[in-house]
C-alpha positions as CSV (number, residue, x, y, z in Angstrom):
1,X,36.9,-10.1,-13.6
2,X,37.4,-8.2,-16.9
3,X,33.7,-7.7,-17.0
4,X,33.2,-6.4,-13.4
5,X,36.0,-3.4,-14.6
6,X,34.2,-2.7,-17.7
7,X,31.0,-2.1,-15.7
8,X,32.9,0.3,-13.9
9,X,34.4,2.2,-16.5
10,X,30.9,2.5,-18.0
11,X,29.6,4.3,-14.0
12,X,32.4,6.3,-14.7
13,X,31.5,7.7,-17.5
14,X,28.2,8.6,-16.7
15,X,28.2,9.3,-12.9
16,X,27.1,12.7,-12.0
17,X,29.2,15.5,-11.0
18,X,26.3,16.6,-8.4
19,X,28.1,15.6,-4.9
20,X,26.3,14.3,-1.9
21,X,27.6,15.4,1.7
22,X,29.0,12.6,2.8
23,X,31.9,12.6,-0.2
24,X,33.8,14.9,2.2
25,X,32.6,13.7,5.7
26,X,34.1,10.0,5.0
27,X,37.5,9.5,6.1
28,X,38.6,7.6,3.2
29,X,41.8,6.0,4.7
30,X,40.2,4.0,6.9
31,X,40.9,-0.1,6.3
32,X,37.3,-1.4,6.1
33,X,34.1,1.4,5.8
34,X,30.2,0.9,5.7
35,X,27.9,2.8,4.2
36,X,23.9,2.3,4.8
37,X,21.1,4.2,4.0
38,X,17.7,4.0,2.2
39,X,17.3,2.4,-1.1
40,X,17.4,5.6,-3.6
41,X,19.6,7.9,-1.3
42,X,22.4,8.0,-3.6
43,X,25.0,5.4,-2.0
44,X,26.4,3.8,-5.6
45,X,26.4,7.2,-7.0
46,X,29.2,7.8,-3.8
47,X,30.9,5.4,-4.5
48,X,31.6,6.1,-8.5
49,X,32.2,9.7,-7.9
50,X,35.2,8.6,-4.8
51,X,36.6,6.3,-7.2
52,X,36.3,9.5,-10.2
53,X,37.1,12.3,-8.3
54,X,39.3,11.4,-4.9
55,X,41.4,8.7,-6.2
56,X,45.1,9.1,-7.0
57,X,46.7,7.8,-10.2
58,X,48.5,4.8,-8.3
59,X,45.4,3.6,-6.6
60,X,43.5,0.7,-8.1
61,X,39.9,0.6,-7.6
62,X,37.6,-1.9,-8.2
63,X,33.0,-1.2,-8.0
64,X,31.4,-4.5,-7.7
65,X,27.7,-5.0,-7.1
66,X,27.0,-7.9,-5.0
67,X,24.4,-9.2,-6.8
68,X,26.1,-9.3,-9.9
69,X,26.3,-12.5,-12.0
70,X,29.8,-13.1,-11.1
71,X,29.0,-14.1,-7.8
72,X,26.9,-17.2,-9.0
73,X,30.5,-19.1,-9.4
74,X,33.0,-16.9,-7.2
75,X,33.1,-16.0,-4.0
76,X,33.9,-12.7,-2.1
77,X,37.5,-13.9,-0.5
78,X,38.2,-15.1,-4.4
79,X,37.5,-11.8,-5.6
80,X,39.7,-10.0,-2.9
81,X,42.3,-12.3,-3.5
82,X,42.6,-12.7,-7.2
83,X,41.9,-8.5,-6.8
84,X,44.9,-8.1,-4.8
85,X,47.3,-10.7,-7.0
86,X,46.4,-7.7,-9.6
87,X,47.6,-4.9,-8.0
88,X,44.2,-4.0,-6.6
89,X,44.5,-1.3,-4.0
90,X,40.5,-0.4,-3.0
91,X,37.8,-2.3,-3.3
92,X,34.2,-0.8,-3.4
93,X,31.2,-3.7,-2.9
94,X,27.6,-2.3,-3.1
95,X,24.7,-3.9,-1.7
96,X,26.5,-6.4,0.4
97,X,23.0,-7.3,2.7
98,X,22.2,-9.2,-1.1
99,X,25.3,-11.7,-0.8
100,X,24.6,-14.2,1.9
101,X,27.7,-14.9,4.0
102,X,28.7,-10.8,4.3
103,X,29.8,-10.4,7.5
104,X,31.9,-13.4,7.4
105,X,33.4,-13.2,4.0
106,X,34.3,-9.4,5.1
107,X,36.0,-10.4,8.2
108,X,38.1,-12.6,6.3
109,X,38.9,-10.1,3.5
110,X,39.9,-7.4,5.8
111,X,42.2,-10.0,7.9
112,X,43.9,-11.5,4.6
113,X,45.0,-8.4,3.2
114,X,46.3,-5.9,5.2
115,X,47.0,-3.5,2.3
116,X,43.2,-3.6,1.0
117,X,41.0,-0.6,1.6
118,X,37.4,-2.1,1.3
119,X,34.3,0.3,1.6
120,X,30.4,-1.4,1.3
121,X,27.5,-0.3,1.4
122,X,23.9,-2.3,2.5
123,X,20.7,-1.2,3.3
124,X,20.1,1.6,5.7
125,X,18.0,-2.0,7.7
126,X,21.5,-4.1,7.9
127,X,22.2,-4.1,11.5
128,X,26.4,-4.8,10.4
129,X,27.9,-5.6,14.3
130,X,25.3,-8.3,14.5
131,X,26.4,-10.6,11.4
132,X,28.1,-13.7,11.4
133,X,31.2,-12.3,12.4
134,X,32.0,-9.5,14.7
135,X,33.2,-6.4,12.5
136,X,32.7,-4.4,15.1
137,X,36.5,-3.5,16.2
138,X,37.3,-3.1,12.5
139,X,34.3,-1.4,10.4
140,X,34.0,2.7,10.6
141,X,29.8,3.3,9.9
142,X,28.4,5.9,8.0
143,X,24.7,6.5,7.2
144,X,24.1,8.3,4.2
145,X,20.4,10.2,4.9
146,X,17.9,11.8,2.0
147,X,18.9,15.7,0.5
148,X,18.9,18.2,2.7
149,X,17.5,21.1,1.8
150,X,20.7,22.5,1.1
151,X,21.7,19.9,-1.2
152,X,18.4,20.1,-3.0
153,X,19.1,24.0,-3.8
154,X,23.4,23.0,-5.0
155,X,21.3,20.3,-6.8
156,X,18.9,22.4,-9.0
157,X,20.2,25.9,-8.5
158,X,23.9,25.5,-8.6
159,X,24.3,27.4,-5.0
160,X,26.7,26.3,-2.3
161,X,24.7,27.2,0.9
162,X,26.8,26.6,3.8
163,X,26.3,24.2,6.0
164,X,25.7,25.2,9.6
165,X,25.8,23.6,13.4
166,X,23.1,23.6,15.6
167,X,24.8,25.7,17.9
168,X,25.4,27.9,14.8
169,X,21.8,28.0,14.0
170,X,20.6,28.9,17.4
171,X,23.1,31.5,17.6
172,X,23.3,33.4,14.1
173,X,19.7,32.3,12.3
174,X,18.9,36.0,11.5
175,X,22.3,36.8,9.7
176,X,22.0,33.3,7.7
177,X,18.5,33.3,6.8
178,X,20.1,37.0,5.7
179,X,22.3,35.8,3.4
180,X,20.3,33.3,2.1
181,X,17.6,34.9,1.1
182,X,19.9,37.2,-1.0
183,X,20.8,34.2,-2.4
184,X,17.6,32.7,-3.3
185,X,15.2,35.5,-3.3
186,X,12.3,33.2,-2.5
187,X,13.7,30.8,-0.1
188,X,10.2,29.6,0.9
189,X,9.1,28.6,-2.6
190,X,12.3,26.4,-2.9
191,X,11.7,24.8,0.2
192,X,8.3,24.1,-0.7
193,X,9.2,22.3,-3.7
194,X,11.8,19.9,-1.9
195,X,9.2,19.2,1.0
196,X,7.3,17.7,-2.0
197,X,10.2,15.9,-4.2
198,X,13.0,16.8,-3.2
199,X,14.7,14.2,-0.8
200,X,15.9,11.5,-3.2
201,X,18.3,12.2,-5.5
202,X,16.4,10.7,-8.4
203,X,13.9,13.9,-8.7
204,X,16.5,14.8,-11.3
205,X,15.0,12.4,-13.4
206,X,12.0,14.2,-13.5
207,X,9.3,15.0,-10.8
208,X,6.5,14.3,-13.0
209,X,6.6,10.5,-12.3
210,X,8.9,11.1,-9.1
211,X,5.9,10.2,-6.7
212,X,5.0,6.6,-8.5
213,X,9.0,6.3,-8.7
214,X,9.2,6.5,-4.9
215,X,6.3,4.0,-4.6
216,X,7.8,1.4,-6.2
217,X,11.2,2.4,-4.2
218,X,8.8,1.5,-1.1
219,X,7.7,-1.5,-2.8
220,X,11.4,-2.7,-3.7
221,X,12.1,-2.3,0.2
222,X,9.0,-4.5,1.7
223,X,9.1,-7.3,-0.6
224,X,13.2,-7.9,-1.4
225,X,15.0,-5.9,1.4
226,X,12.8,-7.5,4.1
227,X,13.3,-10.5,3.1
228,X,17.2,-10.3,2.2
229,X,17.8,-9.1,5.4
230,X,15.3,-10.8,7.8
231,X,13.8,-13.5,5.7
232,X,10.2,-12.1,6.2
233,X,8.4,-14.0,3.6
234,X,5.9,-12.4,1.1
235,X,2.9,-12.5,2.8
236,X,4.4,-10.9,5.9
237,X,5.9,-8.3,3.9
238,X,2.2,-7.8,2.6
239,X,1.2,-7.0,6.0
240,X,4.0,-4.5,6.6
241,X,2.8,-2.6,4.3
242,X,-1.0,-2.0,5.5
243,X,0.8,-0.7,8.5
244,X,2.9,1.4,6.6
245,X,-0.3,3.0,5.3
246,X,-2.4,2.7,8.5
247,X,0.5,5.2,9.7
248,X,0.9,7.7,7.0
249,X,-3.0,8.2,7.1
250,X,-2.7,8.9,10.7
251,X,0.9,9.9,11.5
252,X,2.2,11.3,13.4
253,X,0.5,8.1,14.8
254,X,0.3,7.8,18.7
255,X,-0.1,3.7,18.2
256,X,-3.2,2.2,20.4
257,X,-1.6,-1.5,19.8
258,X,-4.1,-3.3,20.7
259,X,-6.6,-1.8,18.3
260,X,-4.7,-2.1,15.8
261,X,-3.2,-5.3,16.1
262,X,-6.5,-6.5,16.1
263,X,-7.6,-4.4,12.7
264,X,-4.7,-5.7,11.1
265,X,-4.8,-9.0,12.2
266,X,-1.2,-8.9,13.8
267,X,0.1,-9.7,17.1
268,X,1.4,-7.4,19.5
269,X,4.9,-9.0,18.8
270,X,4.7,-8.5,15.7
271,X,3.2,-5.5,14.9
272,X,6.1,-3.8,17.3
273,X,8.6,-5.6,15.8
274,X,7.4,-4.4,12.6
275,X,7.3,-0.4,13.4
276,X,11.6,-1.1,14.2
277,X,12.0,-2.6,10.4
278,X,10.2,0.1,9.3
279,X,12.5,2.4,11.5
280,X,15.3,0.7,10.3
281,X,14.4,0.6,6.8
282,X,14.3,4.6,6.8
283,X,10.4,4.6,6.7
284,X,9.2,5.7,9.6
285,X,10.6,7.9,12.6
286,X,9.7,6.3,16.1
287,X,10.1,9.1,19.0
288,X,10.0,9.0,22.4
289,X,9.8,11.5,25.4
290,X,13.6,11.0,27.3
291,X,12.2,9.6,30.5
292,X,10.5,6.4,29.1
293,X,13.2,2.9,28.2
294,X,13.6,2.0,25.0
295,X,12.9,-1.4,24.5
296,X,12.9,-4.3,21.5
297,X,9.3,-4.3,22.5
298,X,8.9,-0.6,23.8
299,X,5.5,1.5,22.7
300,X,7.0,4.2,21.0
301,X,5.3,7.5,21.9
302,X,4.8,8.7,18.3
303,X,5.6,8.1,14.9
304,X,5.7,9.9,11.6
305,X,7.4,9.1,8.1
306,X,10.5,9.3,7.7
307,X,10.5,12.4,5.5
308,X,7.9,14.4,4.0
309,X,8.0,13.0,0.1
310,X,6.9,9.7,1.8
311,X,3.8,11.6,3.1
312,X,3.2,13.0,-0.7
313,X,3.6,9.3,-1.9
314,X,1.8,7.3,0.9
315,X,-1.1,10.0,1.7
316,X,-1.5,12.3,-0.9
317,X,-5.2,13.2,0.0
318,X,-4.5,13.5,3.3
319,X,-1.9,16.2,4.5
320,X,-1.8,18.2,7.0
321,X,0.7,21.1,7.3
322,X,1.7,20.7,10.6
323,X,2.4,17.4,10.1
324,X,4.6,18.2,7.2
325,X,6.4,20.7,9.3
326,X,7.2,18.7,12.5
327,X,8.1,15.3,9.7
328,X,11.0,17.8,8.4
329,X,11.7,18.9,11.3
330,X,12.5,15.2,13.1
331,X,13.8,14.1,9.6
332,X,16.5,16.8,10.1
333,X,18.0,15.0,13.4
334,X,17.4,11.4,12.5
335,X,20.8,9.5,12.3
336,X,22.8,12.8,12.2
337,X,26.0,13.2,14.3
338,X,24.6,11.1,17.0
339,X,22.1,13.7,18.1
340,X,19.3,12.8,19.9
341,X,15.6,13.6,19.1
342,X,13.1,12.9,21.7
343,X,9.2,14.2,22.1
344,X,9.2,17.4,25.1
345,X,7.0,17.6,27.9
346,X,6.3,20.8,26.8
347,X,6.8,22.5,23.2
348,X,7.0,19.4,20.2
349,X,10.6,18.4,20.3
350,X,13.9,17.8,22.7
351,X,17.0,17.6,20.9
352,X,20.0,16.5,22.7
353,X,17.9,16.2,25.9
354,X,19.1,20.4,26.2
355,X,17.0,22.5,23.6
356,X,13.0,22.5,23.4
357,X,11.2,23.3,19.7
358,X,7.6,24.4,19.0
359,X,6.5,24.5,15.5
360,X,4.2,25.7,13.6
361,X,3.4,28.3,10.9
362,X,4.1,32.4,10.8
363,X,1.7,32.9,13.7
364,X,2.7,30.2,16.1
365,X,2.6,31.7,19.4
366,X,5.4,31.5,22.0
367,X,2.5,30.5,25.0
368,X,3.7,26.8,25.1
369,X,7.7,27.6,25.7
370,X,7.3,30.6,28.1
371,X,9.6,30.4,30.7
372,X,11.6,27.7,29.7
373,X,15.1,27.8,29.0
374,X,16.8,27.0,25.6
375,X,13.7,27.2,24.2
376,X,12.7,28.0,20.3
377,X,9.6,28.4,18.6
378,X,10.2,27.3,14.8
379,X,7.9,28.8,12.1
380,X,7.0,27.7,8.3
381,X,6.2,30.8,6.0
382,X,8.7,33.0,7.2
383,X,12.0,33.7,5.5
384,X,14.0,35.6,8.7
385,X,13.5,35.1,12.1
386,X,14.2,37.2,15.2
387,X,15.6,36.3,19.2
388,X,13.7,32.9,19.5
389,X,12.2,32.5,16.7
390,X,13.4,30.8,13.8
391,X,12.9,30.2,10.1
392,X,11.9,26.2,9.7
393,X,13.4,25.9,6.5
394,X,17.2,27.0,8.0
395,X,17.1,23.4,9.2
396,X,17.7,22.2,6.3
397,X,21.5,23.2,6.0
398,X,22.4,21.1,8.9
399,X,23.6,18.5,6.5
């Protein structure tokens, strides 16, 4: 064990002082707390900076990786107990989808010692209330997504943009988009630089070889997440990833399935199961309009990458602006606050099955909303909107 606390004290030492939003959306007292989200978006990082920056003096914290070497002769309930014997008071365990009995061993941890606060994290694919074991009645979930926009400008500009509601937005987008263009002067040229690299946090590194970076991310997630997690062999995995491609050269893709099952030599089963691990694996974005049932084997409507670096990675000949635009714009929604994105009979977009969205670029037209209630047009290329129409880049501070 002294070697799993001098790994830690090395992350603390280096772990950045550049916060995500979900450091102070967490309720940290809870007993047993799961974190998910996509490989890259910053989860470990969280974890260090809790243990560096929230934790008292008493507490005892222990980071462990789950695929660390020590696991090759311990188990996870002989960690936790040997942990507690210690004085241990929290214990952080990353990448738990990569230690085979999880759900079970968790269960068992969190029943055994009442006085443990555990926090994990897995891939943003885990599906963690059906393991083994039913953690349902004891697990809080979080799902930490990519940089917002607003986190992209803290990130490389130093400024604290606030973070605003929907209702918020709707209501007071001319004052904000004020304010912040005072504060950035060019708010448009700053968003245009994160809609090319700036949703992972690992841009920082550099955004010269950002794009191949993100590639191999999408790699990493096909070939060892798929198969950690749902035992999807290789050669599957292989065929994954043409439809991974088949969709970002098309997306948003309106799926004919039976065409292209039969170009890529997949079944309709599969092929369909395969467009929800790649939902699941925070690839794509599957949308629907709100009248039609969702289904394990339901036809989504349309789908689009998950965010618009994964169109600069996966089809970086082929992009189409207004693609770009409505991608950020469904990003923005996906796993937030339990709001609900659907495709609108009319307009592009029905969020929270209440307001209607059109977008499009600084001449976008109100024609296809006229008449409608709680409806928006949303432009690129502006920088302050009036009445209806709002700046697409102010839906970035949501988060």
């Amino acid at each position: 064990m002294d070697e799993l606390f001098s790994t830690q004290e090395q992350l603390l030492e280096h772990v950045s002082s550049k916060q995500r939003y979900l450091l102070t959306t967490i309720d940290w007292s809870d007993r047993l707390i799961a974190i998910k989200g996509a490989r890259g978006s910053g989860k470990t990082t969280l974890l260090i900076q809790h243990i560096k920056f929230n934790l008292t003096k008493e507490a005892v914290p222990l980071y462990v990786s789950l695929d660390n070497l020590y696991f090759i002769d311990h188990t996870l309930i002989e960690l936790a107990k040997e942990f507690v014997l210690q004085g241990g008071t929290h214990l952080f365990l990353d990448e738990v989808h990569k230690y085979p009995q999880w759900s079970r061993e968790l269960k068992l941890v969190y029943d055994q010692f009442p006085k443990l606060k555990t926090v994990f994290t897995s891939s943003s694919m885990l599906e963690i209330y059906k393991g083994e074991s039913d953690l349902s009645r004891r697990v809080v979930n979080y799902h930490l997504k990519e940089l917002s926009f607003r986190e992209f400008i803290l990130f490389t500009k130093g400024y604290h943009l606030p973070k605003v509601s929907l209702q918020e937005l709707l209501e007071e987008h001319h004052n904000i988009a004020k304010k912040v263009k005072e504060d950035l002067q060019h708010p448009l040229k700053d968003f245009k630089a994160y809609l090319d690299y700036g949703c992972y946090p690992y841009f920082l590194e550099g955004t010269n070889n950002y794009l191949q970076k993100l590639l191999q991310t999408i790699n990493l997630i096909l070939e060892i997440d798929f198969n950690a997690i749902e035992n999807i062999p290789y050669s599957d995995s292989r065929r994954i990833k043409k439809l991974l491609v088949a969709i970002a050269q098309s997306a948003p893709f309106s799926p004919n399935v039976s065409k292209l099952s039969e170009r890529l030599g997949m079944s309709r089963d599969f092929l369909l199961n395969s467009i929800k691990l790649l939902e699941r694996a925070d690839l794509v974005i599957e949308l629907f309009k709100p009248t039609k049932g969702i289904g394990a084997f339901t036809k989504p409507e349309k789908i689009y990458l998950n965010n618009t670096n994964l169109i600069s990675a996966l089809s970086r000949h082929i992009q189409e602006i207004g693609t770009i635009r409505e991608t950020f714009f469904a990003n923005q929604f996906k796993n937030l606050n339990d709001r609900e994105i659907h495709l609108a009979e009319k307009g592009d977009f029905l969020i929270d099955r209440k307001y209607i969205f059109e977008i499009g670029g600084k001449g976008k037209s109100t024609n296809q909303i006229k008449g409608l209630k709680n409806a928006y047009v949303v432009r690129d290329d502006i920088e302050i909107g009036n009445l209806n129409s709002i700046p697409l880049y102010l839906f970035g501070l949501l988060y």
